[in-house]
C-alpha positions as CSV (number, residue, x, y, z in Angstrom):
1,X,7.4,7.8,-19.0
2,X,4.7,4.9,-18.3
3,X,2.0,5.0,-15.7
4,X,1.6,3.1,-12.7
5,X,-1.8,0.9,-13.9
6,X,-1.8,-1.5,-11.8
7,X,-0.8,-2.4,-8.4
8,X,-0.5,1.0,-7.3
9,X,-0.4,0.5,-3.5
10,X,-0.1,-2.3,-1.0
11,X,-2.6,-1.6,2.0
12,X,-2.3,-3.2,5.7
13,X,-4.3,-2.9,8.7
14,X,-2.8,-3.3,11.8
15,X,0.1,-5.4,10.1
16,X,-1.9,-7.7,8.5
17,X,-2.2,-7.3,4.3
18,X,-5.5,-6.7,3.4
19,X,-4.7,-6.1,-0.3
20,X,-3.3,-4.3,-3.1
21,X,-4.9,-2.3,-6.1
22,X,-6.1,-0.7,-7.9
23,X,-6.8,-2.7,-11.8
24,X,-7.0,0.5,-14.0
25,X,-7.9,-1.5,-17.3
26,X,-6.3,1.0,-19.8
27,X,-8.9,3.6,-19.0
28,X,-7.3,6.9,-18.9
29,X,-9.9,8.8,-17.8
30,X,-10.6,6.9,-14.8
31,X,-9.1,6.3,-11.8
32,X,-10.5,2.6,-10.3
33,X,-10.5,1.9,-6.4
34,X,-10.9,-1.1,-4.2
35,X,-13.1,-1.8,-1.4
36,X,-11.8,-3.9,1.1
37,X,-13.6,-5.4,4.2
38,X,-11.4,-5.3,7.6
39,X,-13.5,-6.0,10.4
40,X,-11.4,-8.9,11.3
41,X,-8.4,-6.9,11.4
42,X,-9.4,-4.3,13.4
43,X,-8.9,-4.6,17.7
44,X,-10.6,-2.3,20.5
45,X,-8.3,0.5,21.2
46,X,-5.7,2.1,18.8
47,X,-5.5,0.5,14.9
48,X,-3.1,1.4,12.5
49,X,-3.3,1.9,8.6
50,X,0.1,1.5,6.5
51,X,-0.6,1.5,2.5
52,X,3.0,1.0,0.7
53,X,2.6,3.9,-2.3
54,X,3.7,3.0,-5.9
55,X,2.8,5.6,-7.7
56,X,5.4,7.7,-10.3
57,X,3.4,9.9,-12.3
58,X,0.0,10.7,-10.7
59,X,1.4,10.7,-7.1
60,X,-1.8,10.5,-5.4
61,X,-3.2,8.0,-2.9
62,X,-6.8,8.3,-1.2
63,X,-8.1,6.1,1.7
64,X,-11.3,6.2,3.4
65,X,-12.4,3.7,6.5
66,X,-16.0,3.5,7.2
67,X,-16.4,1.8,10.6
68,X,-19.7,1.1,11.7
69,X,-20.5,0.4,15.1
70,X,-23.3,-2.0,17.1
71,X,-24.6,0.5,18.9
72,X,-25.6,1.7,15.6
73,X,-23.8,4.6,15.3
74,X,-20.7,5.5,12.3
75,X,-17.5,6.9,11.9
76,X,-15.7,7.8,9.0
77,X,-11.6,8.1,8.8
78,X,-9.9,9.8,5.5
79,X,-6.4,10.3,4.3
80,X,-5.7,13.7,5.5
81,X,-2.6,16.1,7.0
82,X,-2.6,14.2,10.2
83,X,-1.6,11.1,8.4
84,X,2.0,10.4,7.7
85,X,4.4,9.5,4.7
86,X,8.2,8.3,4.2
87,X,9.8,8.7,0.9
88,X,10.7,4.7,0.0
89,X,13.3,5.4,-1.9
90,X,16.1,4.4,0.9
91,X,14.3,0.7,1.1
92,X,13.0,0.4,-2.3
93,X,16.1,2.1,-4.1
94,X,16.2,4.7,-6.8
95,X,14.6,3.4,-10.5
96,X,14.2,0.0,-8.4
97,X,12.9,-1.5,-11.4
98,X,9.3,-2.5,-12.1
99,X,7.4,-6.1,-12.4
100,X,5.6,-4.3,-15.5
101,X,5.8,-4.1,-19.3
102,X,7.0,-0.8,-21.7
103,X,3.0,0.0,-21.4
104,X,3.1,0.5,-17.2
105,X,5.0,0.9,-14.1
106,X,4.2,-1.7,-11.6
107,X,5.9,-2.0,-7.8
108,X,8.9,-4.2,-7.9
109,X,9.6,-5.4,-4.3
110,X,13.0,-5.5,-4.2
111,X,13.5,-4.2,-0.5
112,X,16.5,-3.3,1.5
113,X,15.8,-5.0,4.7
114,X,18.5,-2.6,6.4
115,X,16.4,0.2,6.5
116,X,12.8,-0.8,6.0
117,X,10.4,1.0,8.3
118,X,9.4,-2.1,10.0
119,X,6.1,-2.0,12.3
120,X,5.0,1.2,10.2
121,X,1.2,-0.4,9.6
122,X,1.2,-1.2,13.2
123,X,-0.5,0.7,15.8
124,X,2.6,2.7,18.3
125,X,4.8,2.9,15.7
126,X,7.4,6.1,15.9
127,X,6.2,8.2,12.9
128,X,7.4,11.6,14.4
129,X,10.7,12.2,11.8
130,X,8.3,11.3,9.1
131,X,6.0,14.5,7.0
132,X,2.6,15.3,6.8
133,X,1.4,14.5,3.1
134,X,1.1,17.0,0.5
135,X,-3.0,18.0,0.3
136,X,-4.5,17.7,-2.9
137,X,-8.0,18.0,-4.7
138,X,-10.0,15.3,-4.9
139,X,-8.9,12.3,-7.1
140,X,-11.0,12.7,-10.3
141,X,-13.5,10.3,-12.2
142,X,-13.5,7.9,-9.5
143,X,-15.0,4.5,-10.1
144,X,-15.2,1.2,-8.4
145,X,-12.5,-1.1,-9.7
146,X,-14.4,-4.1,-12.1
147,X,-12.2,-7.2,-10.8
148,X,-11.9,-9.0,-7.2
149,X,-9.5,-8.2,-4.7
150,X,-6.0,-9.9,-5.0
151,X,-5.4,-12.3,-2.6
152,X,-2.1,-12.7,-1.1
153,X,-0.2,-16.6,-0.7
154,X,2.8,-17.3,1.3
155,X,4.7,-20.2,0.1
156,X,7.1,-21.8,2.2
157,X,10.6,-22.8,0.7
158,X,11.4,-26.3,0.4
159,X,15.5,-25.2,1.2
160,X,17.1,-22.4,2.1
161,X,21.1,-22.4,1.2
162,X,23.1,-19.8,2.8
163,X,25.7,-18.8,0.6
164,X,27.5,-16.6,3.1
165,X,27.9,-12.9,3.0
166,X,24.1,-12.5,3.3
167,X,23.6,-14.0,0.3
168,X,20.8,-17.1,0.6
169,X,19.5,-19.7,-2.5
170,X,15.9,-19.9,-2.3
């Protein structure tokens, strides 16, 4: 089966998108990742880190978070056991389909509203029926991914027909 090569995850920060990645190039013996900067989305008090996880063959996803405070002083937070993890498959559906070619896998977001985890990237958020994530070694050959983040538009509709039975016209 293809690889997931692009557009393996969709990262948030207190609910605010703050981008997706990585670009892997055709490099099969690298794994790329992003930096992202998210000072501005970060709030005194409790945050909140939600990545949405597209990965079918590797099944791996690493974060780090290197805050950096004025007193002058560091902190560093990793993906570990104490984070959390919901299989997508209820919202995102079984072989949902993929925005990619016969080459790669990439995330189709074709989401069933009904049972999305809502809030999940948002600081209080009831995790406690989800699982700890499986540990595994370090993600190999890492390098830093060669292209800019990807930026993220919203586009408002110019109509919206409702065609009844929940189904609209965009």
């Amino acid at each position: 089966s293809s690889t997931t090569r692009q557009y393996a995850f969709k990262l948030s920060v207190n609910g605010e998108y703050v981008g997706i990645g990585p670009h892997m190039d055709g490099y099969a013996d690298k794994y790329f990742y992003n930096t992202f900067d998210v000072t501005d989305k970060l709030v005194q008090g409790e945050n909140a880190i939600g990545a949405i996880v597209y990965v079918l063959k590797e099944k791996m996803f690493m974060a780090q978070l290197k805050i950096d405070y004025t007193d002058g002083t560091s902190e560093t937070i990793k993906t570990d056991d104490s984070w959390m993890t919901l299989d997508g498959t209820a919202a995102f559906g079984e072989g949902n389909g993929s925005i990619g070619t016969s080459y790669f896998t990439a995330m189709c977001e074709n989401i069933d509203a009904r049972v999305y985890p809502y809030g999940f990237d948002e600081a209080g958020f009831d995790d406690s029926k989800w699982v700890a994530p499986v540990i595994k070694d370090q993600i190999p050959n890492l390098v830093p991914t060669p292209t800019d983040p990807v930026l993220q538009n919203f586009v408002t509709p110019a109509k919206v027909v409702d065609k009844g039975n929940g189904n609209y016209f965009i």
